[in-house]
C-alpha positions in Angstrom: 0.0 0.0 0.0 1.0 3.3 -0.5 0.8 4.9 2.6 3.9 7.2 3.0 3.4 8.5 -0.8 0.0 9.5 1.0 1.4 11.1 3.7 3.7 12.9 2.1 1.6 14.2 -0.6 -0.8 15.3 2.0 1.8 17.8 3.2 2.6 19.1 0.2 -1.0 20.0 -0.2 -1.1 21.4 3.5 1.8 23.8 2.5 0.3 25.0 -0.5 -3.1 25.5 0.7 -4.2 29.4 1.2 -6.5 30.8 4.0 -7.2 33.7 5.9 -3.7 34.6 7.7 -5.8 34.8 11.1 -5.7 30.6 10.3 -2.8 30.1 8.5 -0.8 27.5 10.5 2.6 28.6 7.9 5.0 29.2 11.5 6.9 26.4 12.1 8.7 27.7 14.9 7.8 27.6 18.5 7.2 31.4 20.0 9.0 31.3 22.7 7.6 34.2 24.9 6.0 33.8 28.2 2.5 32.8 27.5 1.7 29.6 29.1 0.3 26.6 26.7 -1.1 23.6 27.9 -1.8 20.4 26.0 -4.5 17.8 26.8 -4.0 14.4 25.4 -7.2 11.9 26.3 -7.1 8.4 26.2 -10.6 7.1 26.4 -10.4 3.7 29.0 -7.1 4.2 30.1 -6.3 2.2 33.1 -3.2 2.2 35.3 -3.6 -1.6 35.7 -2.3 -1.9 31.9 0.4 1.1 31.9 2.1 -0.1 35.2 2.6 -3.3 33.9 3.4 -1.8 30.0 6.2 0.9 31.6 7.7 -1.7 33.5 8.3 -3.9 30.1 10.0 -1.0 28.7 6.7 -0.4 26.2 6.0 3.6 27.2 9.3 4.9 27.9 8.0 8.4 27.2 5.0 7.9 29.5 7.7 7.2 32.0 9.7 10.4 31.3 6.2 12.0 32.0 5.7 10.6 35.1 9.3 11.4 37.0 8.7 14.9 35.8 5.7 15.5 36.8 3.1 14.3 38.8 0.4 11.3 38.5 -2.4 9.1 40.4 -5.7 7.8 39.5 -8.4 10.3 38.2 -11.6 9.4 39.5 -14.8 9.5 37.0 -18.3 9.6 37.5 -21.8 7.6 36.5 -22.3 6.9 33.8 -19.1 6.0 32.9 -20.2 6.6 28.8 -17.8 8.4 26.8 -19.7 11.7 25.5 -20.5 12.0 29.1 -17.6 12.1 30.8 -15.6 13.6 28.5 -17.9 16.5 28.1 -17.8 16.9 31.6 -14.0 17.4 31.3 -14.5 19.8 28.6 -17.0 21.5 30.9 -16.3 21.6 34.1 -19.8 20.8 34.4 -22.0 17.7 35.7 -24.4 15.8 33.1 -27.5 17.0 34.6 -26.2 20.9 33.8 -24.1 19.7 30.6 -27.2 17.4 29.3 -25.5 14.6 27.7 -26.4 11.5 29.9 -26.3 8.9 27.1 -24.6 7.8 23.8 -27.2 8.8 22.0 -30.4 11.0 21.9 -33.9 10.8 20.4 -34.3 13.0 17.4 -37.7 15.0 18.4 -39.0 14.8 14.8 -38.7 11.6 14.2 -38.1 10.2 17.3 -35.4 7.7 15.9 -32.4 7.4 17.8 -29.3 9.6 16.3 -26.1 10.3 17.4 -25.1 13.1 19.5 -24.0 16.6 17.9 -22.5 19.7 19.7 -25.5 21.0 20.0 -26.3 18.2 22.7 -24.5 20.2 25.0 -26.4 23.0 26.7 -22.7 24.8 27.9 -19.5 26.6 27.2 -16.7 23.8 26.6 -13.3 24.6 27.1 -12.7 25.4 23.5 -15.8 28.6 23.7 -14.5 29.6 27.0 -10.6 29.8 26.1 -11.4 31.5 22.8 -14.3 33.6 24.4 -11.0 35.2 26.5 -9.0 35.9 23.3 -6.5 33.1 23.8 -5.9 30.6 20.6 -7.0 27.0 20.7 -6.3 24.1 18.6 -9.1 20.9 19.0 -8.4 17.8 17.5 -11.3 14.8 17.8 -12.5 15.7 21.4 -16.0 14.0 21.4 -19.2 15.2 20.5 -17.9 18.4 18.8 -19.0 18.0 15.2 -20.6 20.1 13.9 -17.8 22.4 14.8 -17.9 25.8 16.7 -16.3 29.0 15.1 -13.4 29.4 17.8 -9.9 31.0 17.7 -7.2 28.6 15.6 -8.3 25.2 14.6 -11.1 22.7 15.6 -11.4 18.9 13.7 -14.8 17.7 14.9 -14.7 13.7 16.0 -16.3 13.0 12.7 -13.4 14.7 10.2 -13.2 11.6 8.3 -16.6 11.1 6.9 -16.5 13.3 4.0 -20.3 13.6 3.3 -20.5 15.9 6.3 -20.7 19.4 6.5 -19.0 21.5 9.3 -16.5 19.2 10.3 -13.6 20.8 10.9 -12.5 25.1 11.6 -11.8 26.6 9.5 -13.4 24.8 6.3 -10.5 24.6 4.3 -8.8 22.5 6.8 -11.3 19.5 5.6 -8.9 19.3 2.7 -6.2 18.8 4.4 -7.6 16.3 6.8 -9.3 14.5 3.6 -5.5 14.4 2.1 -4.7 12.2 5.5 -7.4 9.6 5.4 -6.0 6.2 5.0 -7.0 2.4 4.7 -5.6 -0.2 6.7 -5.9 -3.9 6.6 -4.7 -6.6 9.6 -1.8 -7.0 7.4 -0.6 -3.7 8.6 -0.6 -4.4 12.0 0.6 -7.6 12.2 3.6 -6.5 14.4 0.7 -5.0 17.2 -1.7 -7.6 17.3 0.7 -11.0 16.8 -1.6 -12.7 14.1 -0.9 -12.9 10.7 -3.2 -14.4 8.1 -2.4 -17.9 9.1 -3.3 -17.1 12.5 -6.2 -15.4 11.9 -8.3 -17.8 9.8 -7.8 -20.6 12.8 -9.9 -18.2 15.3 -12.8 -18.1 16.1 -15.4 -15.7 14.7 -15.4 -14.3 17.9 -12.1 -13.4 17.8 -12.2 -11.8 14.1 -14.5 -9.7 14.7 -13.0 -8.3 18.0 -9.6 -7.5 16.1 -12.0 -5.8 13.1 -13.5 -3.6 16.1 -9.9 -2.6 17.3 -8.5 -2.3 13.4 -11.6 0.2 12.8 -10.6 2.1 15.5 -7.0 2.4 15.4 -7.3 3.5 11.4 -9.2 6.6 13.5 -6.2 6.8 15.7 -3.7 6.8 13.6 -5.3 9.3 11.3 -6.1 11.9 13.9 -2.8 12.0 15.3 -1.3 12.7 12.1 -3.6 16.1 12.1 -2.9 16.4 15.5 1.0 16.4 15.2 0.9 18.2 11.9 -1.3 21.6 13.7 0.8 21.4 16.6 4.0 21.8 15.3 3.2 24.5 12.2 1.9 26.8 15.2 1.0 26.0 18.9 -2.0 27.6 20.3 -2.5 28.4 24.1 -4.9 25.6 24.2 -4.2 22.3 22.3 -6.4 19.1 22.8 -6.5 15.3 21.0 -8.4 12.7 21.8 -7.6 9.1 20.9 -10.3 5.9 21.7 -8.9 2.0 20.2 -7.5 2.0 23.9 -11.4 1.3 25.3 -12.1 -0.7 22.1 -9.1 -3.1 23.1 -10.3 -3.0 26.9 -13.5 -4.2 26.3 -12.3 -6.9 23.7 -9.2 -8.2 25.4 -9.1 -6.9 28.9 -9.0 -10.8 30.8 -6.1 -11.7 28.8 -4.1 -8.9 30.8 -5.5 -10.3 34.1 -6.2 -14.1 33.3 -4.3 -15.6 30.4 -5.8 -18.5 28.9 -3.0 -20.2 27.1 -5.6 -22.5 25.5 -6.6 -19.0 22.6 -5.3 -19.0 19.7 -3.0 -17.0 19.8 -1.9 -15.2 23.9 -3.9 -12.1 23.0 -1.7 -10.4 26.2 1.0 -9.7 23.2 -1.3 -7.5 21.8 -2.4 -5.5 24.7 1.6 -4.9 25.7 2.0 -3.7 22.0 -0.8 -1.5 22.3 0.8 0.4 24.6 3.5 1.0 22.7 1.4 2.3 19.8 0.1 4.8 22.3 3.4 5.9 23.8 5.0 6.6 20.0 1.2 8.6 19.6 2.7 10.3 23.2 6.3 10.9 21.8 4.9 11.7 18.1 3.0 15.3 20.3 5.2 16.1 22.6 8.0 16.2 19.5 5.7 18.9 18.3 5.5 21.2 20.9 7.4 23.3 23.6 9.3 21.8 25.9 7.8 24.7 28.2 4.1 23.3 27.5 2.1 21.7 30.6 0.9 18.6 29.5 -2.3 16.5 31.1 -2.7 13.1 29.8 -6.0 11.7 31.3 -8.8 9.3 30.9 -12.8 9.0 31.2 -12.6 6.0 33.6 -10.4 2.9 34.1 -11.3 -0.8 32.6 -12.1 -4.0 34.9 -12.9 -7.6 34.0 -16.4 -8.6 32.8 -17.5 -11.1 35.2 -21.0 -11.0 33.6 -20.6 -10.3 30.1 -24.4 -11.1 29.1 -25.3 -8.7 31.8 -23.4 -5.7 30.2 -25.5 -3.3 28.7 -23.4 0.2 28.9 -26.5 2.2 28.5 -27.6 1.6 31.9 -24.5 1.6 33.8 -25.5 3.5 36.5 -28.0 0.6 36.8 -26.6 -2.3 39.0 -25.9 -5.1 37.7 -27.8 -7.6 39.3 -31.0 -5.5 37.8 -29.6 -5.5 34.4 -31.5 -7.4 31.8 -29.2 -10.0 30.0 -27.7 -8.8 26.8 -29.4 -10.4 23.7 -26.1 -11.6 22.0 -26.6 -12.4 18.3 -25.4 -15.7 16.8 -21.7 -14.4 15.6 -21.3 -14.9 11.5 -18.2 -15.8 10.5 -15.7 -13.2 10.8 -14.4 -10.8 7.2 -11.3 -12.3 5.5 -7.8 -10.7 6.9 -7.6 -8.4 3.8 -11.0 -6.9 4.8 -11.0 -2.8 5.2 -12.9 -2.5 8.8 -15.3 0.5 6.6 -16.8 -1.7 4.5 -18.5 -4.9 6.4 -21.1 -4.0 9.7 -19.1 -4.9 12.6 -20.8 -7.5 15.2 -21.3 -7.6 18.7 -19.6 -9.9 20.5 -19.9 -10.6 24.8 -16.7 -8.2 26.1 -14.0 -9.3 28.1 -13.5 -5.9 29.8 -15.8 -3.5 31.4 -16.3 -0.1 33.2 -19.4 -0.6 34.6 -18.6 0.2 38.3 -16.9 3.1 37.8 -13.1 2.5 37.6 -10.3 5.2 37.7 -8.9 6.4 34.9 -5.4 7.8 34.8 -3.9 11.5 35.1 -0.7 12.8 34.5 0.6 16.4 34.5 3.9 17.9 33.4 5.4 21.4 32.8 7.4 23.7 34.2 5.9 24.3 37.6 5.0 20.7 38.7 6.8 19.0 41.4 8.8 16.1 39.8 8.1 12.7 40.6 5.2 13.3 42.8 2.3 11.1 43.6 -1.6 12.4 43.8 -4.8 10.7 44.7 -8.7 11.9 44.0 -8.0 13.7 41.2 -11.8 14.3 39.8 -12.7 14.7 36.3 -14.4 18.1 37.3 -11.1 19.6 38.3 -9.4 18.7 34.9 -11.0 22.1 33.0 -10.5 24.6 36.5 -6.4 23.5 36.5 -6.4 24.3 32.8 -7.9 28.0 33.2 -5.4 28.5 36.2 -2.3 27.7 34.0 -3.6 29.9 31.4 -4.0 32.4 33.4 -8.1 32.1 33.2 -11.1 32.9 36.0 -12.3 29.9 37.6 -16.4 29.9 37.0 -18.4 29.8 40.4 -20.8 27.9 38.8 -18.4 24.8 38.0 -18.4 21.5 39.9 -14.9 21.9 41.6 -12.2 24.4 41.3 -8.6 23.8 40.4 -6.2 21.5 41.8 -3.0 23.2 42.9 -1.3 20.5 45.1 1.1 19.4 42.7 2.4 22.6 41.6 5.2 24.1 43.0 4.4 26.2 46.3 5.8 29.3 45.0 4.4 29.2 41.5 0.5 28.9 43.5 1.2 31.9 46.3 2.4 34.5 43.6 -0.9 32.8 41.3 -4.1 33.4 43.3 -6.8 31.6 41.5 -9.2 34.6 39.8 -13.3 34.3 39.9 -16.0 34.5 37.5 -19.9 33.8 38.4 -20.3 31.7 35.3 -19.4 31.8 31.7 -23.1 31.8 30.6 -23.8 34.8 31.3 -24.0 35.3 27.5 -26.9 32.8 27.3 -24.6 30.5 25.0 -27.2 28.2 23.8 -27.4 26.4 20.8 -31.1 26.5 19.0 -30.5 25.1 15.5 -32.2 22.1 14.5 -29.5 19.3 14.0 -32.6 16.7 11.8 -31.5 18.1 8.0 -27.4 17.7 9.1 -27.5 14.0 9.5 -27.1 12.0 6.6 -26.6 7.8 5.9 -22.8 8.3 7.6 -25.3 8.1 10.7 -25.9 4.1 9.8 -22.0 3.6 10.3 -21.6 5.5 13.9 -24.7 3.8 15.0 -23.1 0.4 14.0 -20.0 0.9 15.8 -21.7 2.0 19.7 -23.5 -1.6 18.6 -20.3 -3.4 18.2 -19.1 -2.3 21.3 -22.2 -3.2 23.5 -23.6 1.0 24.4 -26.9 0.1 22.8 -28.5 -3.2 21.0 
């Protein structure tokens, strides 16, 4: 395949491309002046219990390098543990019953078919509308539920970039040619080296099996494909605020998560290769950012919740997680067809549910990690919340703190001097605009829809 020619043609195009110079990402070097920057990196079910284990086989060195410069502890989450809803409630600062996303998905009022979420889901300012509301630059990359985009200062690629038949999905516009210019195709061949199974291997599993690692391929094509946008804004021109969100982590959590805590020697093949290797995919995403930026730049790498074993699979319905379990109803699990041939590209077949290994159903901690200049080295935190997340951010940039948030910032692992000469500033709210978003979202959605709808399917959020 001809993916480097790809690649490299795409930059060729970025370089050539004109827009408005207020847009223009043309400055490839680094301003060093004394504005602080701060770069969020999420990795949706990341869970200490595999990164421990990971940085002690040498797999995230960079991680590492993170971690003895900064500081870092478990992040704890909140119910449900979905992803729109907890990361909008990092981007927020705000609780789902004052965000209003609760669920993966909402009821369209015309039609009252179920549709995917849109931006205009949320009934308050994310970080992106506050930052740029304050005259400081941002550059979004894939955060979730942000298509279709919001007009903010520098750059914004909504989490559904990729799907060309969409309108608004990235800011500025002509920044969807460069994005399309970076959409590749990959097959299990390419990956061989990350999951352990060639074709030989492959065609012995089970369907089971297959269709798990055409889940995780699906999703890492996403990956892959949004850090390369990610790296290649970051480094033409940092903003003060730069954010990327990456998910086939909690794709391979749900699929393979008892292979990192129970083996069973008797799969074809050890399936704890792949989870290992995953890791080090993530850490060269981690290495492949923070080449692109300052070395001055604070850094948070966090997560929406942790990942736990699946005791009850049939019982696992991620739609009503803040439902116990033993009042679940059972899962109706479809008889699995056999699974696409290896050469398959993940885009073109309907993936297929299949009873997950992993789970985050009671409410498991995610990860955190910050770096930068004023963080003590080396230090260890606990109850870190995913409402303090957006407060820290407007402290370092030198932002109010809103009144009407669901925590303030978190100060303890900055250095004492750096938080006496900072006193943390106040604002009532930043709503006091009335942002709100009216417009009706029913003409936007198109048959792309069909695909997204698929895919929370495939993972078990809704039958």
């Amino acid at each position: 395949m001809q993916k480097i020619v790809t690649v490299v043609m795409a930059l060729i195009i970025m370089f050539s491309i004109g827009c408005d110079d207020r847009y223009s990402t043309g400055n490839t070097e680094f301003v060093d002046d004394a504005s602080p920057r701060v770069l969020i990196i999420g990795f949706d079910g990341g869970t200490w219990d595999l990164f421990y284990p990971a940085i002690q086989k040498g797999k995230m060195p960079r991680l590492q390098t993170l971690i003895e410069q900064g500081a870092h502890g478990p992040l704890e989450t909140i119910l449900p543990t979905l992803t729109p809803v907890v990361w909008t409630t990092i981007a927020t600062g705000r609780m789902p019953d004052d965000h209003g996303i609760t669920a993966v998905v909402e009821k369209d009022p015309e039609t009252g078919q179920m549709r995917p979420l849109s931006s205009y889901s949320s009934k308050v300012k994310p970080m992106w509308r506050i930052v740029s509301g304050e005259g400081l630059d941002v550059s979004i990359v894939r955060w979730p539920v942000t298509w279709p985009v919001e007009t903010v200062n520098g750059e914004m690629v909504s989490d559904y970039a990729f799907q060309r038949q969409r309108d608004r999905r990235t800011w500025p516009a002509e920044l969807a040619v460069q994005v399309d210019m970076l959409q590749e195709t990959f097959t299990l061949k390419d990956i061989e080296n990350l999951t352990g199974i060639d074709r030989f291997r492959y065609e012995q599993l089970e369907p089971e099996w297959q269709w798990k690692l055409m889940v995780l391929l699906r999703e890492y094509q996403l990956d892959v494909q949004f850090k390369n946008i990610a790296r290649h804004l970051f480094h033409q021109q940092q903003r003060s605020l730069s954010a990327v969100y990456f998910y086939s982590l909690d794709a391979l959590g749900h699929n393979f998560f008892r292979f990192l805590t129970s083996p069973d020697n008797s799969e074809l093949p050890d399936f704890s290769h792949l989870l290992m290797e995953w890791c080090r995919l993530y850490d060269d995403f981690l290495g492949k950012l923070l080449d692109s930026i300052s070395s001055e730049t604070y850094v948070i790498i966090c997560s929406d919740h942790g990942m736990e074993d699946a005791e009850e699979p049939q019982k696992f319905l991620i739609l009503a997680e803040d439902t116990p379990l033993d009042q679940r109803d059972p899962a109706k699990a479809p008889e699995i067809p056999p699974g696409p041939s290896f050469d398959t590209d993940p885009f073109s077949v309907n993936l297929v549910y299949t009873a997950p290994t992993g789970q985050h159903s009671d409410k498991p901690d995610g990860v955190f990690v910050i770096a930068g200049p004023e963080v003590v080295e080396g230090k260890k935190i606990s109850n870190v919340h995913v409402t303090e997340i957006l407060p820290t951010i407007l402290y370092l940039l030198g932002l109010p703190v809103a009144d009407d948030f669901a925590a303030g910032p978190r100060l303890d692992f900055f250095n004492v001097d750096y938080t006496s000469e900072r006193p943390i500033q106040r604002i009532s709210s930043y709503e006091s605009d009335h942002y709100m978003i009216s417009e009706s979202v029913s003409d936007t959605f198109n048959e792309e829809d069909d695909l997204l709808l698929n895919r929370l399917q495939a993972l078990g959020y809704i039958q």
